[in-house]
C-alpha positions as CSV (number, residue, x, y, z in Angstrom):
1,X,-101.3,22.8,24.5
2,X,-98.1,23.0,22.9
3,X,-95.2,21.4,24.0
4,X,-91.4,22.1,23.0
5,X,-87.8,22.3,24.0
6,X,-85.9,24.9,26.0
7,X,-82.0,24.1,27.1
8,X,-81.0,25.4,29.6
9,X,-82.8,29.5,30.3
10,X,-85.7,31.7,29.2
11,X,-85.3,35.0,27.9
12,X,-86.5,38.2,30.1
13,X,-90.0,38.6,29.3
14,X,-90.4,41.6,26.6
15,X,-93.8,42.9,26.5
16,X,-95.7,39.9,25.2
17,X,-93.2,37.6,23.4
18,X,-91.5,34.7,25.5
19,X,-88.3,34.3,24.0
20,X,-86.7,30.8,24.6
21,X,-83.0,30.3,23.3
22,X,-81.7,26.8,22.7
23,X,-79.1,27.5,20.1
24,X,-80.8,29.2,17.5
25,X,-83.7,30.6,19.5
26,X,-87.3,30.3,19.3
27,X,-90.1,33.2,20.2
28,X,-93.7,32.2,20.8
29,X,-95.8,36.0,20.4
30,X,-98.7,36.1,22.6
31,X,-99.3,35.7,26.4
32,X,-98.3,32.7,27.7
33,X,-97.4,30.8,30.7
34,X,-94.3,28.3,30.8
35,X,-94.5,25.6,32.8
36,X,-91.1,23.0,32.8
37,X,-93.1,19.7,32.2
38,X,-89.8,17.1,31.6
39,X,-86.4,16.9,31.6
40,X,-84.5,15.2,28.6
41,X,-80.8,15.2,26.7
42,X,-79.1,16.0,23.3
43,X,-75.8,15.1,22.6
44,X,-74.9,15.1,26.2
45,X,-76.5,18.5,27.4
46,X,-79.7,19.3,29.6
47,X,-82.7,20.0,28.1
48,X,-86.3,21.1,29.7
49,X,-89.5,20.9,28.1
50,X,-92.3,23.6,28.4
51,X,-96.0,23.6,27.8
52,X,-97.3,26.9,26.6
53,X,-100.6,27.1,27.8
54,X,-102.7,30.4,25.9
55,X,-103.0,31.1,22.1
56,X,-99.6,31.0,19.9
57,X,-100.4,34.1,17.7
58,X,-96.8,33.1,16.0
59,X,-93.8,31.3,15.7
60,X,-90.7,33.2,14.6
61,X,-86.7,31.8,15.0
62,X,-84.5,34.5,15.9
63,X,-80.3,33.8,14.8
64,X,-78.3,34.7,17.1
65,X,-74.6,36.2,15.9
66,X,-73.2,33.5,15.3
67,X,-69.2,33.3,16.0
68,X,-66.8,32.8,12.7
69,X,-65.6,29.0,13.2
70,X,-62.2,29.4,13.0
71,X,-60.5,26.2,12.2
72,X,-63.3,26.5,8.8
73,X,-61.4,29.9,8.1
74,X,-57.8,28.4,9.0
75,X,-58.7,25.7,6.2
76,X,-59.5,28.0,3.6
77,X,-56.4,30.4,4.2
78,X,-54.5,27.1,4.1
79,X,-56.0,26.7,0.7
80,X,-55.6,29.9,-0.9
81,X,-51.9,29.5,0.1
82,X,-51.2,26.6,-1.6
83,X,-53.2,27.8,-4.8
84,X,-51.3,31.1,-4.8
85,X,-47.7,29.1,-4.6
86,X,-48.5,26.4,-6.6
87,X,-47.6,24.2,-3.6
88,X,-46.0,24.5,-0.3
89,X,-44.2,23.1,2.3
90,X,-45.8,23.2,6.1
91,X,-43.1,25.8,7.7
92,X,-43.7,27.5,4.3
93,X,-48.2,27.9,5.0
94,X,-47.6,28.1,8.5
95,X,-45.9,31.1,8.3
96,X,-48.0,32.7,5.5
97,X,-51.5,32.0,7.9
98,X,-49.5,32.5,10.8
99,X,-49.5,29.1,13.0
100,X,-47.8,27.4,14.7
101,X,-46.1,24.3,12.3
102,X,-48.1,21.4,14.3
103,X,-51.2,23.4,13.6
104,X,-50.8,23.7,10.4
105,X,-49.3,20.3,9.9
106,X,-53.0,19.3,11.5
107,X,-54.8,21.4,8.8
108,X,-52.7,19.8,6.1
109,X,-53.6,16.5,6.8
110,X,-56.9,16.9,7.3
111,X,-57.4,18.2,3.6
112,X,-55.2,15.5,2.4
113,X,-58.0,13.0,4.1
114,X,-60.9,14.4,2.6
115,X,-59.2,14.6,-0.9
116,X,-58.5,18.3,-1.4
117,X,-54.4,18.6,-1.2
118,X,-51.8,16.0,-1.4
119,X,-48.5,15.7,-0.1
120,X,-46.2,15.4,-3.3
121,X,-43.4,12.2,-1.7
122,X,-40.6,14.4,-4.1
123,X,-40.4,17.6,-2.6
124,X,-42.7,17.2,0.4
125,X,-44.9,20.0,-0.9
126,X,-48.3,20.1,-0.3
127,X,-50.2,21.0,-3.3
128,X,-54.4,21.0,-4.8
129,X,-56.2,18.0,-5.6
130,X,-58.1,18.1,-8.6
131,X,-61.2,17.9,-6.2
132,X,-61.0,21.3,-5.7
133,X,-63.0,22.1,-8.8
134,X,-65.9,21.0,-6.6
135,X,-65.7,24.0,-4.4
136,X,-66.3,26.4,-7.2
137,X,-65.8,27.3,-10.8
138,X,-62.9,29.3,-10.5
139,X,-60.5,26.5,-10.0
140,X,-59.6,26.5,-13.6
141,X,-58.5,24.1,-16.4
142,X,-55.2,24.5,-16.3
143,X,-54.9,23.1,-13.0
144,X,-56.7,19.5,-14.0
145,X,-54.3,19.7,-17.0
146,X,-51.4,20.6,-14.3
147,X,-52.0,17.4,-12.0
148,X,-53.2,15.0,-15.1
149,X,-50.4,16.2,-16.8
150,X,-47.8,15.8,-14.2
151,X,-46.8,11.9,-14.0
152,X,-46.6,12.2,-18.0
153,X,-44.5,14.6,-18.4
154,X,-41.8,12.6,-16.0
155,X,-42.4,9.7,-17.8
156,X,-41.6,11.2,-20.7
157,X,-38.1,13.2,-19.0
158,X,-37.1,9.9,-17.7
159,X,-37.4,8.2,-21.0
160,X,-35.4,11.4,-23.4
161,X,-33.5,12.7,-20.6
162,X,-33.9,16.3,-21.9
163,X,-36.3,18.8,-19.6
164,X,-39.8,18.4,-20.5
165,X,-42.5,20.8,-19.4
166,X,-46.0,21.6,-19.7
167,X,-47.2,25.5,-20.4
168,X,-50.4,27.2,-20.8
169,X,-51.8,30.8,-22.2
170,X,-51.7,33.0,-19.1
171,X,-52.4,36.7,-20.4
172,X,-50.0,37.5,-23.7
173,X,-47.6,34.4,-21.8
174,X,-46.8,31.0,-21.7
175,X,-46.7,29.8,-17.9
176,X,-44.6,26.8,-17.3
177,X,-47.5,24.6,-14.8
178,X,-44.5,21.7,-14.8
179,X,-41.1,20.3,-15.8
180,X,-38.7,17.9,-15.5
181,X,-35.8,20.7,-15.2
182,X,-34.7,19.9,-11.6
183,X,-34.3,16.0,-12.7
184,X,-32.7,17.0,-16.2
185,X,-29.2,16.0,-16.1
186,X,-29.4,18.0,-19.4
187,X,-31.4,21.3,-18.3
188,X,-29.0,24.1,-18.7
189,X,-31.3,26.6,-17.2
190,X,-33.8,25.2,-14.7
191,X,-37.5,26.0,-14.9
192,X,-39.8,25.9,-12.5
193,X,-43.7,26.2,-12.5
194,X,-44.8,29.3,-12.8
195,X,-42.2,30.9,-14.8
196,X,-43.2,33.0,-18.2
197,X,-42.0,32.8,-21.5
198,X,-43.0,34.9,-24.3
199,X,-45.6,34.1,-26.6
200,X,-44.6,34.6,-30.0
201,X,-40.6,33.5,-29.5
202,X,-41.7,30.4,-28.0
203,X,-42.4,26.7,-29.0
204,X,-45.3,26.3,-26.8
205,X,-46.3,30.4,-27.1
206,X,-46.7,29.8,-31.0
207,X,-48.2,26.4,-31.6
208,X,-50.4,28.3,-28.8
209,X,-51.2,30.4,-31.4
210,X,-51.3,28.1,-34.5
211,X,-54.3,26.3,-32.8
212,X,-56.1,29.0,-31.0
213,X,-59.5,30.4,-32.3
214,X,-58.6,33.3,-35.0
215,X,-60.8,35.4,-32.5
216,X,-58.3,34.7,-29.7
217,X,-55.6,34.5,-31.7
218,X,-56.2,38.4,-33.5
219,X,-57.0,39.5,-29.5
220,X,-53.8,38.2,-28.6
221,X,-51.7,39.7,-31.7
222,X,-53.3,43.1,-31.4
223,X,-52.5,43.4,-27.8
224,X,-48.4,42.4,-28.7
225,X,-48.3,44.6,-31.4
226,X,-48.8,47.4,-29.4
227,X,-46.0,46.3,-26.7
228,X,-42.2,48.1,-27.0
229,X,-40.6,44.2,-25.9
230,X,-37.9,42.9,-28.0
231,X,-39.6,39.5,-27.3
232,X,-42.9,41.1,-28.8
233,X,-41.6,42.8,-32.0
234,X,-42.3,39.5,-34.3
235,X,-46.3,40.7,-34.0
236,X,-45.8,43.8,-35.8
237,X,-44.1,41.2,-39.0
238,X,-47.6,39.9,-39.6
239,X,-46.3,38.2,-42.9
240,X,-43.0,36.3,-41.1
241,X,-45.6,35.2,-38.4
242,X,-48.3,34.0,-40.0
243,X,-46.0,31.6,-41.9
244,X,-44.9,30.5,-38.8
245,X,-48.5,29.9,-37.5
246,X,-49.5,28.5,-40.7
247,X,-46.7,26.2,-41.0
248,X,-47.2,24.6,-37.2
249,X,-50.8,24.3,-38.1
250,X,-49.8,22.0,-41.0
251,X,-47.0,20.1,-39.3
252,X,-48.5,19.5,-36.0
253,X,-46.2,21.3,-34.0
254,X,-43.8,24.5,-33.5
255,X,-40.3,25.2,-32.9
256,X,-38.2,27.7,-31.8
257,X,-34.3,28.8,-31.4
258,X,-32.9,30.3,-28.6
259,X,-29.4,31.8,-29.5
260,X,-26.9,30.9,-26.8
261,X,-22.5,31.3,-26.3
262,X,-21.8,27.8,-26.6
263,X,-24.6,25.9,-28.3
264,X,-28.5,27.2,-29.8
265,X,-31.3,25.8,-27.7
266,X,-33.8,24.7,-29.7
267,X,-37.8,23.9,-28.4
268,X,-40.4,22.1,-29.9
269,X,-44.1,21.6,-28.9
270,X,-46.9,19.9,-29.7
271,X,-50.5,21.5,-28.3
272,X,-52.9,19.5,-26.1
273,X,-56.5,20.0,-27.8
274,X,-60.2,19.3,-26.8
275,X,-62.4,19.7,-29.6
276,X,-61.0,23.3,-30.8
277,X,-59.9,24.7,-27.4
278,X,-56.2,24.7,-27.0
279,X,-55.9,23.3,-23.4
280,X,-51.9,24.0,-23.0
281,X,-48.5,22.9,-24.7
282,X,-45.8,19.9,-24.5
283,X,-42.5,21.3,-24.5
284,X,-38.9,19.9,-24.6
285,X,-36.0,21.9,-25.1
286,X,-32.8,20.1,-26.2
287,X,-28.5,21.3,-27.6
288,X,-28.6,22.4,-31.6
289,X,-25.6,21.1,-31.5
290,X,-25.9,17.5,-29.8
291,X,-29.6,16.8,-31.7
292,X,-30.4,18.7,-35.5
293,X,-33.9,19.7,-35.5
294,X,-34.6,17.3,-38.4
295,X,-33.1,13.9,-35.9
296,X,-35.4,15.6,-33.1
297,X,-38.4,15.6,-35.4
298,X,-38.1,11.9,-36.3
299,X,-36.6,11.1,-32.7
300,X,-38.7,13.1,-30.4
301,X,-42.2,14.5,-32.6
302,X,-44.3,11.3,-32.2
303,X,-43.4,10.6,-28.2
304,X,-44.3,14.5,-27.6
305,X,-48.0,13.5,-29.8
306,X,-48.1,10.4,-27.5
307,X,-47.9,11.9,-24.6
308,X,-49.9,15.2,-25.5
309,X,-52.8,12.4,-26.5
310,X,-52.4,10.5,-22.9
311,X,-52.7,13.9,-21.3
312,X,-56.0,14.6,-23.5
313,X,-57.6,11.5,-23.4
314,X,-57.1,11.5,-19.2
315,X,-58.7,15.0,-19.0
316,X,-61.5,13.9,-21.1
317,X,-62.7,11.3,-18.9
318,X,-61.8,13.5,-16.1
319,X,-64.4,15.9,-17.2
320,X,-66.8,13.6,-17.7
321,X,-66.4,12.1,-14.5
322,X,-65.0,14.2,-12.2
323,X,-63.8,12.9,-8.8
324,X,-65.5,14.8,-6.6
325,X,-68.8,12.8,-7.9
326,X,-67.3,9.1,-7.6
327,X,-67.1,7.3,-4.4
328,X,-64.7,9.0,-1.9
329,X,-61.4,6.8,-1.4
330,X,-58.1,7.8,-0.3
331,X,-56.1,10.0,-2.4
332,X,-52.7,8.8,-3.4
333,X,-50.1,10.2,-1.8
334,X,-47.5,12.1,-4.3
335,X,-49.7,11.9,-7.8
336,X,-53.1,12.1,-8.8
């Protein structure tokens, strides 16, 4: 005799398979007689239990379709939202997955309490955690850099005033991930993550360049030298440029100058490194006028190397411990 559990209805008889669906389903082959023998509970609903009395030729579970859940798919739209904005506010994702705010308000905080978004206290933008990186392999390493980066960088704007940003290679670019523009009393033009600047009349774009792999680096220059951009037209002066590359290489960092009406801008970055892997660039941008680049070399060089080495040594331990394998504890709210 074999005895097991049936919730609530049998299946029509077909030919000579009982088929009894409790959820998943299960279907006894053979002739048999069902017999209800008790009556018991799980998690609140009615159950039955049958005795099959005749030979059980075989046991085979049948799925049914099973429904998409869709707060699960809510979540993940929520998700690729804020990855595709770099951060968002809740009108802003409720209106790209199409919900009402309080729904999407609900969503929001219940991925800030198991640790994949935040809510950043500056701009009230909800934006990844680096636990993210546990969902798959595509979240990449310019986003740890991004959020270990991020109090840094404004510790470092507080402390010199002028904007301060972080970029990274993205294609034959430099993508700002974050700045300090918006709280620079001294940022003439404001930039925001996710704006490009170009690679080879860049700070960040050429010490990029200076510390890249010569297999990247040759990739890179042969794709530029083929471009009709102004911006581009330095790759096709290999001599000028290598002397540019060489000479960051050798000094630790690069600079560039920006010609403007009233005043140069001038740039200067330092790269952040692991091992020989060029992970992205510390920028500031600052007046010829108001600082000579010699005064910012001796004023400004060894705080951008400080805070390029925080950045490096954080992401380091980061990657060899990520979050998503420590304890679970609450996320901070507004850095991470």
């Amino acid at each position: 005799m074999l005895s097991f559990i049936k919730p609530r209805r049998a299946a029509p008889h077909r030919g000579n398979t009982w088929i009894l669906d409790y959820g998943h389903g299960l279907a006894a082959s053979g002739p048999a007689a069902a017999q209800p023998t008790a009556s018991r509970s799980l998690c609140g609903q009615p159950l039955r239990a049958f005795s099959i009395i005749g030979p059980l030729i075989a046991g085979v579970v049948t799925l049914e379709s099973t429904r998409p859940i869709r707060a699960l798919i809510r979540g993940l739209d929520t998700l690729t939202v804020l990855n595709l904005r770099n951060g968002a506010t809740v009108s802003e994702v409720a209106q790209e997955i199409r919900l009402p705010r309080t729904t999407t308000y609900r969503i929001l905080e219940t991925l800030s309490h198991a640790g994949f978004v935040y809510r950043d206290a500056n701009d009230d933008h909800y934006r990844l955690t680096i636990m993210v990186r546990g969902l798959s392999d595509g979240f990449d390493d310019e986003a740890w850099v991004t959020q270990i980066a991020r109090p840094y960088i404004h510790e470092l704007g507080k402390e010199i005033v002028w904007p301060v940003a972080i970029a990274s290679l993205s294609g034959t670019s430099m993508m700002v991930r974050e700045s300090t523009d918006h709280r620079s009393p001294l940022a003439v033009e404001r930039y925001s993550a996710g704006f490009r600047v170009p690679l080879l009349t860049s700070s960040s774009g050429r010490v990029c360049l200076a510390f890249s792999s010569p297999t990247q680096r040759e990739s890179l220059l042969e794709i530029l030298m083929r471009s009709s951009r102004e911006e581009d037209a330095l790759a096709k002066n290999r001599t000028e440029l290598m002397k540019i590359l060489n000479d960051a290489r050798i000094q630790g960092y690069a600079s560039a100058i920006r010609a403007r009406r009233v005043s140069d801008e001038i740039s200067m970055a330092v790269p952040i490194l692991i091992e020989d892997l060029v992970l992205a660039a510390v920028t500031i941008r600052f007046s010829a006028t108001a600082i000579p680049l010699k005064l910012a070399v001796e004023r400004f060089l060894p705080k951008l190397r400080d805070t390029a080495q925080k950045i490096r040594q954080t992401f380091s331990e980061q990657q060899s411990d990520p979050p998503h394998q420590q304890t679970s504890r609450p996320v901070s709210r507004g850095r991470v």
